[in-house]
C-alpha positions, 0 to 999 in steps of 0.5 A, a space after each residue: 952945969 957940969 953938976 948937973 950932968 954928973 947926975 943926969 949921965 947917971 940917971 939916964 944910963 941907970 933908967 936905961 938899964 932898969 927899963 931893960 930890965 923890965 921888957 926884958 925879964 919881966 914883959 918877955 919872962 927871959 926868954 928874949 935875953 939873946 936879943 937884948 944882949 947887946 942894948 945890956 952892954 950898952 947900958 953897963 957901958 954907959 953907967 961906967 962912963 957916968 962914974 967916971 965921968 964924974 972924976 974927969 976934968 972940967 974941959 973933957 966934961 965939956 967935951 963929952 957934952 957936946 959930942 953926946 948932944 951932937 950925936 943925939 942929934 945926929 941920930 935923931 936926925 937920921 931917923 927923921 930921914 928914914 921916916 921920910 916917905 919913900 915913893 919910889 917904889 910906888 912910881 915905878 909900879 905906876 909906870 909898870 902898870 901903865 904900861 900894860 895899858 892899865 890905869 893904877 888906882 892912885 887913891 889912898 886906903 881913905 880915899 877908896 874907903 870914902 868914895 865907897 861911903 857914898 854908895 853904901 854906907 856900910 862899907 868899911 875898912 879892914 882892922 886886923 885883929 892884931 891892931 887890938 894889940 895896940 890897946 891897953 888890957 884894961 880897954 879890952 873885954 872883948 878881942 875880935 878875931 875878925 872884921 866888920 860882917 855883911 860889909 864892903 871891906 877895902 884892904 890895900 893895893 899891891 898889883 895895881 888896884 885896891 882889894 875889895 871884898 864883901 865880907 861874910 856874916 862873921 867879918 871875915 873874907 869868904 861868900 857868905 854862903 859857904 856857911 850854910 854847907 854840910 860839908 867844908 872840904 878845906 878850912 884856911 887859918 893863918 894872916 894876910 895870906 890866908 886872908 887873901 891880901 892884895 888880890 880880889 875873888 876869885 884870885 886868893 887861894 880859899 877862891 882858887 881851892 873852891 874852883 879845884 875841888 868844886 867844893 866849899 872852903 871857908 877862911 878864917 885868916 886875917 891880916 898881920 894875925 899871929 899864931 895865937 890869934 890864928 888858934 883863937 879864930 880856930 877855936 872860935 869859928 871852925 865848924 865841926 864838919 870840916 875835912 882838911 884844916 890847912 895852916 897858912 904859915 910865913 915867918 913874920 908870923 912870929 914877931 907878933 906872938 910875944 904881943 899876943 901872950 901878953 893879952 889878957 884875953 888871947 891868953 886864956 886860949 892857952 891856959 883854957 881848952 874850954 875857954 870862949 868869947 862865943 864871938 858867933 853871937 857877939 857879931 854886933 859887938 865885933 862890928 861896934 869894935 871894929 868900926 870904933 877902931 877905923 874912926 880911932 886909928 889914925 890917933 892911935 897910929 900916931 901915938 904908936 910911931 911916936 915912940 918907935 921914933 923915940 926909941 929911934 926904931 928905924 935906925 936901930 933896924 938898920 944898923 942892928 939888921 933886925 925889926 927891933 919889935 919882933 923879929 928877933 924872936 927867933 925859933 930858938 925860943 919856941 915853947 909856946 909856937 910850939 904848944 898852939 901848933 899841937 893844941 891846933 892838930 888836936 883840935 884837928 884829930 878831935 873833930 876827925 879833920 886832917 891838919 896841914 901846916 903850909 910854909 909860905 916863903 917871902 923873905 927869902 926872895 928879896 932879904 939879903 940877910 935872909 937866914 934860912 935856919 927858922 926854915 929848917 927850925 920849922 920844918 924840924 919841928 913840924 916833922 917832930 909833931 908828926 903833921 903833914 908839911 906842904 913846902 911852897 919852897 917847891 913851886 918856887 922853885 919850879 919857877 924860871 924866875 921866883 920873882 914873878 909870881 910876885 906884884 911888879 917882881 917886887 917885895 909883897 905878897 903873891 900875885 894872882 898867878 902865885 896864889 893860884 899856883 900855891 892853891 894847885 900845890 895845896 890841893 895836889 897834895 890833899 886830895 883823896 890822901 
C-alpha cells in the first residue's frame, strides 16, 4: 500500500500543478497569475511533501495517510454543508411581506413558468446570454445577446412577487413599440440592472426614464451580461437614431469577462470592428436557442455544480474571501475592460449619441470585505477616457438609510423606489446637457 501512495502523492500534486498551470498561463494568458498565487505555492508545496514522503518511515506514512483522507473527508464535508439550502432569508422575507398585508408569491421560477404555460403557450423563462458561456465552442454558431421575443418572459422574485414581463420583438425587456420611434432619447446596455431585475413595468429604470422624459428608451441590457456582451448587444441592436447611450455598470460586471474572451464568437467583437451575427434577422434562430436552453439547463446546471463541488468551491470562497470563478479579476488587470469601454464611446461619437458610464454600488452595502479600490480604479479610468461618470454613490448617499432603497433591506437589487431614484439621478444629469 505504501508504494502505491509513493506514486500516487506525486502524481496528484504534479496534475495539480500542471492543471494550474494550464488555467492559469494558457486559459487566463498570465494575466491572473495574482490570484493563483497562492494555489502555486500549494502545489509546490505538495510536490515537496511527495519527495519526501517517499524516504520517510513506514509508521508516519501511515500516519499521513490518513490524516490526508480525514481531511479530504472533512472538507468534502464542509462543502456538502455549504451547498446545503439555506431558507432563512427567504422566511423572513415571507414574514416581512405578510406583514405589510400581502401574500408573498411561494412558487418556484418553474412552477410560475407552468402555470403560465397553461394560458400561453409561448411563454417563457429568462436565459441570460451569459448561460451560452456554459457551452463548448464547438456547440456555438450563434451567441444570442437576448431572449426569446414576443413572449411572457418569468425573471425572479425579490420583493415579494415574480418579474414578469413580455418581451419585445428582439427578446429583450422593452414595449414593443418603442422601436417604431424616430427618435430613441436614452438607450440602456449593461446586466440584470439594466435589464430591470426583480421589479415589473413601469418600475425599472428604462420605464421610469420614459415616464421623466416623456420620450422613448429602449434597453438592451440582460441579466448577469458582462461587458463583452454588453458591446456585442450595442453593436448588434442599437439603432442609429439615439441621443443618450448610458452604460449601466456594477462590479460583479467583471468576473465574467475572462469567460467572454474566451468565446469564440463574443471575441470577434473585439478583433472585428465590422464584425456581425445580424441577429436582427436571426430572431427564430435566437427563439430555437433560447428555448433549447430552458429545456436543457437544469442538466447543465447540474454538470456545472458538480465540479464547483469537486473543486470544493464554496469552501474555498470562504476561506480565501473571494468568488474563485471571477471576482478575483480585479481592475488591476484592465486591458480588454478598457479596450470595450472606448470601443463602445466610439461607437457613440460615431452615430453622434452622448456616452455615459453609471456606477451602480451594491457590494458595498452588505460586504464586510468590500474593497473600494476597483471603485476608485473605475472612476480613474473612465475620467482618464474623457466619458461622462454618473456616481450612484450619490443618491445613496442622500439616504437616511441606504439599505432601503433595497427588497426587505437585504442584499439584492434595488427596489421600486431605488430604481426610480437612480432614473431621476440619470435624467437629472442628462437632459439638455
Amino acid at each position: 500500500m505504501h508504494r502505491f501512495f509513493n506514486f500516487f502523492f506525486i502524481i496528484i500534486s504534479s496534475l495539480l500543478f500542471l492543471y494550474l498551470f494550464y488555467r492559469s498561463e494558457i486559459i487566463w494568458s498570465g494575466n491572473r497569475r495574482e490570484y493563483y498565487y497562492i494555489y502555486y505555492v500549494v502545489s509546490i508545496i505538495l510536490i515537496i511533501f511527495s519527495l519526501i514522503f517517499i524516504y520517510t518511515s513506514s509508521i508516519i506514512k501511515t500516519y499521513i495517510i490518513i490524516i490526508f483522507f480525514s481531511t479530504l473527508v472533512s472538507l468534502y464535508s464542509y462543502e456538502a454543508y455549504l451547498n446545503l439550502p439555506n431558507d432563512s432569508a427567504k422566511r423572513k422575507k415571507i414574514k416581512l411581506y405578510k406583514e405589510s398585508g400581502k401574500d408573498f408569491d411561494t412558487r418556484t421560477v418553474r412552477q410560475v413558468y407552468d402555470d403560465l404555460k397553461k394560458n400561453d403557450p409561448s411563454a417563457s423563462v429568462k436565459v441570460s446570454p451569459s448561460e451560452y458561456l456554459k457551452l463548448k465552442n464547438k456547440d456555438i454558431e450563434i451567441y444570442p445577446l437576448s431572449g426569446v421575443s414576443n413572449s411572457q418572459t418569468v425573471y425572479q422574485n425579490e420583493n415579494g412577487y415574480y418579474m414578469i414581463y413580455m418581451s419585445d420583438r428582439y427578446g429583450f425587456n422593452n414595449p414593443d413599440k418603442e422601436w417604431n420611434s424616430q427618435e430613441i432619447e436614452y438607450l440602456l446596455i449593461g446586466d440584470s440592472f439594466a435589464h430591470g431585475a426583480a421589479v415589473n413595468r413601469p418600475d425599472d429604470i428604462a420605464s421610469q426614464l420614459r415616464i421623466l422624459s416623456s420620450k422613448n428608451v429602449l434597453s438592451l441590457g440582460y441579466s448577469a451580461n458582462g461587458p463583452l456582451i454588453e458591446y456585442a448587444a450595442l453593436r448588434e441592436y442599437a439603432p442609429k437614431n439615439i441621443k443618450n447611450i448610458i452604460w449601466l455598470f456594477t462590479e460583479n460586471d467583471i468576473p465574467g469577462l475572462g469567460y467572454e474572451l474566451e468565446n469564440k464568437i463574443l471575441i470577434k467583437y473585439l478583433k472585428d470592428l465590422k464584425f456581425t451575427q445580424n441577429l436582427k434577422s436571426r430572431q427564430d434562430e435566437v427563439d430555437r436557442f433560447a428555448r433549447k436552453m430552458i429545456s436543457t439547463t437544469p442538466k447543465i446546471d447540474q454538470q456545472f455544480k458538480f465540479f464547483r463541488f469537486l473543486k470544493i468551491y464554496e469552501t474555498r470562497k470562504l476561506l480565501l474571501k473571494q468568488d474563485v470563478i471571477g471576482k478575483s479579476y480585479s481592475l488591476k488587470n484592465q486591458t480588454e475592460l478598457i479596450k470595450i469601454i472606448k470601443l463602445a464611446k466610439e461607437y457613440a461619437k460615431n452615430i453622434d449619441a452622448d456616452f455615459y458610464f453609471v456606477y451602480m454600488p451594491v457590494e458595498k452595502f452588505f460586504n464586510k470585505n468590500y474593497d473600494p479600490s476597483n471603485y476608485e480604479a473605475t472612476k480613474k479610468i473612465i475620467k482618464s477616457l474623457n466619458i461622462n461618470f454618473i456616481d450612484i454613490h450619490n443618491v445613496f448617499d442622500r439616504e437616511d438609510n441606504p439599505l432601503d432603497l433595497f427588497p426587505f433591506k437585504m442584499f439584492n437589487h434595488y427596489n421600486p423606489e431605488g430604481y426610480r431614484k437612480v432614473a431621476k439621478e440619470i435624467f437629472d444629469l442628462t437632459i439638455d446637457k
